[in-house]
PyMOL CGO cylinders between C-alpha atoms (Angstrom):
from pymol import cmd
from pymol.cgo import CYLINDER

trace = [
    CYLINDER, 78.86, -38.95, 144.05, 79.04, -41.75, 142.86, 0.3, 1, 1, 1, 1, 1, 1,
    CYLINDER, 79.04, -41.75, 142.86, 77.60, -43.82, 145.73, 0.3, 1, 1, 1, 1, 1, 1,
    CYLINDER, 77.60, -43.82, 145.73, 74.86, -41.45, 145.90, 0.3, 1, 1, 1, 1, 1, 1,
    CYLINDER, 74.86, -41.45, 145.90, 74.05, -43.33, 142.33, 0.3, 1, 1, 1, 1, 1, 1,
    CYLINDER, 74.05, -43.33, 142.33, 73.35, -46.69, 144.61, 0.3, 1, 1, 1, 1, 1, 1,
    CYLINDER, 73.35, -46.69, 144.61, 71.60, -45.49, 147.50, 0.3, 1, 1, 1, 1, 1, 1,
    CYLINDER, 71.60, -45.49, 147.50, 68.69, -47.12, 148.69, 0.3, 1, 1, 1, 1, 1, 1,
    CYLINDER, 68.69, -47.12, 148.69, 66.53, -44.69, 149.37, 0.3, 1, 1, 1, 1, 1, 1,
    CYLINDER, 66.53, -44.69, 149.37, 67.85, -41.47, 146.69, 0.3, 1, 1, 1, 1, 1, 1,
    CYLINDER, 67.85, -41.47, 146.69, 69.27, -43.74, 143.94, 0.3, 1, 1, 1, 1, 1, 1,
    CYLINDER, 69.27, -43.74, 143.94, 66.44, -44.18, 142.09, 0.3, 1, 1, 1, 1, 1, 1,
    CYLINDER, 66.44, -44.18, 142.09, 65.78, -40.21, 141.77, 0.3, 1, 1, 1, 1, 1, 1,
    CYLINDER, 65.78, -40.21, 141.77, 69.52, -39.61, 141.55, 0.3, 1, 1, 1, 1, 1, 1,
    CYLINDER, 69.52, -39.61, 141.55, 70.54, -41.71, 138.63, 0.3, 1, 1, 1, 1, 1, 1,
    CYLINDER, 70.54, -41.71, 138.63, 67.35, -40.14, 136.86, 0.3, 1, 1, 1, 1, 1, 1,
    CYLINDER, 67.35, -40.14, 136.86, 68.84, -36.93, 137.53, 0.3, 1, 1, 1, 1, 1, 1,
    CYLINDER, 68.84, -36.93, 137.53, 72.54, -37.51, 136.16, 0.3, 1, 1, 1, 1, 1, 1,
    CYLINDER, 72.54, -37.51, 136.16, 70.73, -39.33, 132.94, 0.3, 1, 1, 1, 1, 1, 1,
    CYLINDER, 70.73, -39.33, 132.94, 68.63, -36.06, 132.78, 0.3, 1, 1, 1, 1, 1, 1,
    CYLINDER, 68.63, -36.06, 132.78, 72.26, -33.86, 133.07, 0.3, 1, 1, 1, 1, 1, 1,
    CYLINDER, 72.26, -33.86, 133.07, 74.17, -35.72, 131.03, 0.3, 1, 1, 1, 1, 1, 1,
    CYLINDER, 74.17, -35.72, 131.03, 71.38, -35.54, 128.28, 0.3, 1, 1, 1, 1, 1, 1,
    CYLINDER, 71.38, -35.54, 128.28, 71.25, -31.72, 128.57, 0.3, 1, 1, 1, 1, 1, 1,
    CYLINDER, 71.25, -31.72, 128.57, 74.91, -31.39, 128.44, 0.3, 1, 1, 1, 1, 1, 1,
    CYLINDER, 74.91, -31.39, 128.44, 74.97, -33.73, 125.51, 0.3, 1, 1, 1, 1, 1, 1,
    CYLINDER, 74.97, -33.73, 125.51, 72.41, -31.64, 123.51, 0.3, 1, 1, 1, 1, 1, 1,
    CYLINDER, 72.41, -31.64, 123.51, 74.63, -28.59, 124.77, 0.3, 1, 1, 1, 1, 1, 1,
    CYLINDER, 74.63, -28.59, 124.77, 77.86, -29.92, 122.99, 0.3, 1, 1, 1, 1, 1, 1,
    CYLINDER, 77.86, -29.92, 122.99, 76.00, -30.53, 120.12, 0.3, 1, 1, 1, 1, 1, 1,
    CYLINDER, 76.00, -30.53, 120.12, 73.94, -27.44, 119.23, 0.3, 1, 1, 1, 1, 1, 1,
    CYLINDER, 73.94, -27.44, 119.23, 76.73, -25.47, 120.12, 0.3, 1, 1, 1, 1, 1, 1,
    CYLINDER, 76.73, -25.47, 120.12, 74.58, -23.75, 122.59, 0.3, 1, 1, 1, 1, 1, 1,
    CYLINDER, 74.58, -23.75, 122.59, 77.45, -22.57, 124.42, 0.3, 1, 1, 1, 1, 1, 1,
    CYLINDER, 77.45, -22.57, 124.42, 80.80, -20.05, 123.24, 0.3, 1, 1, 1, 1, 1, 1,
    CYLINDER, 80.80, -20.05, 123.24, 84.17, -19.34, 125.79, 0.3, 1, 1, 1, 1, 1, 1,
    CYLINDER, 84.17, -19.34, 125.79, 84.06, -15.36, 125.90, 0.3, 1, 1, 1, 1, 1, 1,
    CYLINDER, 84.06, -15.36, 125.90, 87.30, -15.55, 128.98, 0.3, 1, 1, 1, 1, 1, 1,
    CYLINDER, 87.30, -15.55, 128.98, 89.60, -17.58, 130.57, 0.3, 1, 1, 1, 1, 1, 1,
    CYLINDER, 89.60, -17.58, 130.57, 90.18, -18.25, 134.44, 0.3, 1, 1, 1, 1, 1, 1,
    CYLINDER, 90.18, -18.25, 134.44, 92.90, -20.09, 136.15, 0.3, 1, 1, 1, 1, 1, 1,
    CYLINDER, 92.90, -20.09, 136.15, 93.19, -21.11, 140.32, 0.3, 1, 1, 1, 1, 1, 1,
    CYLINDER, 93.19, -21.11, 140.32, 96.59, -20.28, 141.13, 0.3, 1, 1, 1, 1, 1, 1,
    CYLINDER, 96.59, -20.28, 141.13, 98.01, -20.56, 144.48, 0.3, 1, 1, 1, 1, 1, 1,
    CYLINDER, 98.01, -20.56, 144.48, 98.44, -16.80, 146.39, 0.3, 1, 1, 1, 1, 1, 1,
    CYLINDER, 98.44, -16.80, 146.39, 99.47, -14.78, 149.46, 0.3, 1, 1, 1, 1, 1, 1,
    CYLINDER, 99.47, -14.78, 149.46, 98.87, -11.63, 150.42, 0.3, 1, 1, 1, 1, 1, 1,
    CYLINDER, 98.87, -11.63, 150.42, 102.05, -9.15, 150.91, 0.3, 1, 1, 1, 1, 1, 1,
    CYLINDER, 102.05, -9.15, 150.91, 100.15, -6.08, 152.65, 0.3, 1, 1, 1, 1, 1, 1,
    CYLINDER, 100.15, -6.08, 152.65, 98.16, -4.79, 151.00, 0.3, 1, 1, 1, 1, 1, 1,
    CYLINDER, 98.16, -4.79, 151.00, 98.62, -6.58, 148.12, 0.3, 1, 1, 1, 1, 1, 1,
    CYLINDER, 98.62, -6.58, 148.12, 97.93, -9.97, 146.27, 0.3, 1, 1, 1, 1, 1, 1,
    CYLINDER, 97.93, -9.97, 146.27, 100.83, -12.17, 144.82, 0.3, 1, 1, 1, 1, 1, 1,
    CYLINDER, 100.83, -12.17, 144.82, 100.02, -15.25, 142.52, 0.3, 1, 1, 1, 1, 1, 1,
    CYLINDER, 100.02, -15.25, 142.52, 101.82, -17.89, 141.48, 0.3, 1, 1, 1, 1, 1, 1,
    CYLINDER, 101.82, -17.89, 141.48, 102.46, -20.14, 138.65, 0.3, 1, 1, 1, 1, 1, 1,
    CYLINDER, 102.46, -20.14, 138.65, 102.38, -23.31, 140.88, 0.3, 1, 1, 1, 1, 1, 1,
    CYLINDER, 102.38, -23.31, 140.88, 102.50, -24.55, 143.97, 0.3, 1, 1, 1, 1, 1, 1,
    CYLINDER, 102.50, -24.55, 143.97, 105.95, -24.57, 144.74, 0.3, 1, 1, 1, 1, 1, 1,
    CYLINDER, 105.95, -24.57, 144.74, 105.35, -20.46, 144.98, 0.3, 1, 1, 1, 1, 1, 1,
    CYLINDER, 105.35, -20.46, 144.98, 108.71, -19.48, 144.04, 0.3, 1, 1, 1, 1, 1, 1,
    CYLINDER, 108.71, -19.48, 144.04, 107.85, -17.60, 140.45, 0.3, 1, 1, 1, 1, 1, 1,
    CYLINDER, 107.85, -17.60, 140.45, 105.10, -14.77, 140.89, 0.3, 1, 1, 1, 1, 1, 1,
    CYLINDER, 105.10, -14.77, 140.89, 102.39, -14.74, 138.18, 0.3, 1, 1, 1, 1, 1, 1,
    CYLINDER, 102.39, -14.74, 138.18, 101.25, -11.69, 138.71, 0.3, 1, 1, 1, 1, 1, 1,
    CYLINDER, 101.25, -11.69, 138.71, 100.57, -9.14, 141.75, 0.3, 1, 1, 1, 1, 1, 1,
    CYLINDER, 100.57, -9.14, 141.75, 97.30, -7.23, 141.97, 0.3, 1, 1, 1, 1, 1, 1,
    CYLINDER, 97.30, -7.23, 141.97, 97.93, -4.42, 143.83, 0.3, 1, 1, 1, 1, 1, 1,
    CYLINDER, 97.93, -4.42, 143.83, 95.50, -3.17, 146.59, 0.3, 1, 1, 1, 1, 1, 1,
    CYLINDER, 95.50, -3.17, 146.59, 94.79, 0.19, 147.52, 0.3, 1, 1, 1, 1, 1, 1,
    CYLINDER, 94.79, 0.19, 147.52, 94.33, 1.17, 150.87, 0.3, 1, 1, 1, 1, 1, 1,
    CYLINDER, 94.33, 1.17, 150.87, 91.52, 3.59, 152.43, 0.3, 1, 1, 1, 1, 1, 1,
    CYLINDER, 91.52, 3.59, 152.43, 89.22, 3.16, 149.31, 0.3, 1, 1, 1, 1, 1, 1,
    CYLINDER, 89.22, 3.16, 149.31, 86.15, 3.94, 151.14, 0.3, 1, 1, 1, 1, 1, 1,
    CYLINDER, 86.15, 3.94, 151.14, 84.70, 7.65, 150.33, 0.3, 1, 1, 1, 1, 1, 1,
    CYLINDER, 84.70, 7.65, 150.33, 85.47, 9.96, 153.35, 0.3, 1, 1, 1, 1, 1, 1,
    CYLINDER, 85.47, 9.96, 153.35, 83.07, 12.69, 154.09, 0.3, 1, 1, 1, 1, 1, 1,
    CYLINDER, 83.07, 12.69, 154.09, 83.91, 16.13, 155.05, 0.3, 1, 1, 1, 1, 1, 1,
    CYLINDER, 83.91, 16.13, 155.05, 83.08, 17.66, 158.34, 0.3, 1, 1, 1, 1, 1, 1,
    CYLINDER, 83.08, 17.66, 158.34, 83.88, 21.43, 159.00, 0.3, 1, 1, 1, 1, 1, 1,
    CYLINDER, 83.88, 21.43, 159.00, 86.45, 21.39, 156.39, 0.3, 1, 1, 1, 1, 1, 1,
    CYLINDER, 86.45, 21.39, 156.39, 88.29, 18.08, 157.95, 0.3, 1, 1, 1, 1, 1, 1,
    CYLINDER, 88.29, 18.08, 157.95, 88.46, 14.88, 156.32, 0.3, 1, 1, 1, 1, 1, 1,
]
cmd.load_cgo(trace, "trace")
């Protein structure tokens, strides 16, 4: 996109297809079709162990947040009393 727009062989079909999107999303807007119920952000991260750290930009020098990871989640089943 866009040259797909001016292809000679799709660009017929493919401009009829963005008209036909950017109808829908017009008529989307405005009905009001659509309501935000959350909030997501892509912020750079590493991993420290087990864990997760995010940042609030690239530069990586103020953590966000950390989501913490817990290790040997998996269910372990018992066999003659040993785990």
């Amino acid at each position: 996109y866009p040259a797909i727009l001016t292809d000679e062989v799709v660009g017929v079909e493919a401009m009829r297809v963005f008209a036909d999107g950017q109808a829908m999303l017009k008529k989307i807007i405005e009905g009001r079709w659509l309501t935000a119920s959350g909030v997501m952000a892509l912020l750079p991260a590493n991993s420290v162990g087990d864990d997760i750290e995010f940042y609030t930009d690239d530069t990586r020098t103020e953590v966000a947040m950390t989501w913490y990871g817990l290790r040997q989640q998996a269910e372990k089943h018992t066999i003659d009393g040993v785990t």
